[in-house]
Residue, then its C-alpha position, 0 to 999 in steps of 0.5 A: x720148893x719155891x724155885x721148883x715151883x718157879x720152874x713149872x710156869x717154865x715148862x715146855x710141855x704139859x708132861x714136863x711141867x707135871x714132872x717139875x710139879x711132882x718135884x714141887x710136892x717130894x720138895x714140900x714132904x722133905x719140908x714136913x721131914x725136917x719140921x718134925x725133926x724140929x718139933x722132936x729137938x724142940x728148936x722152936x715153940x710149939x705154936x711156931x710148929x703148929x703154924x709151920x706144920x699148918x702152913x705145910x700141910x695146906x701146901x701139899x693139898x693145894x699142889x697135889x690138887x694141881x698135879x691131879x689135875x694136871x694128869x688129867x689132861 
């Protein structure tokens, strides 16, 4: 997620940096995928997953923010 969220400040164009945001945001949903494949085999704590999970959730809303406002324009 990290080094696809790089790649937007690299982009081109407007449409390209929305299509490498778009990726950001389906690399942050896989993320959440595994985080609760973790939670059910309970491989960490439930505190650690509620933090994780958090962290996840806060991710996708602030990304989701910019790629709506980056379709906007």
């Amino acid at each position: 997620m990290a080094a696809n969220y790089r790649a937007v400040s690299r982009a081109r164009s407007e449409k390209e940096k929305f299509a490498k945001l778009c990726i950001v945001v389906e690399e942050i949903d896989e993320t959440q995928l595994w985080l609760e494949i973790i939670e059910e085999l309970e491989y960490l704590s439930p505190e650690k997953m509620i933090l994780l999970k958090s962290e996840c959730e806060e991710l996708v809303k602030v990304m989701t923010k910019y790629k709506f406002r980056l379709s906007q324009l």
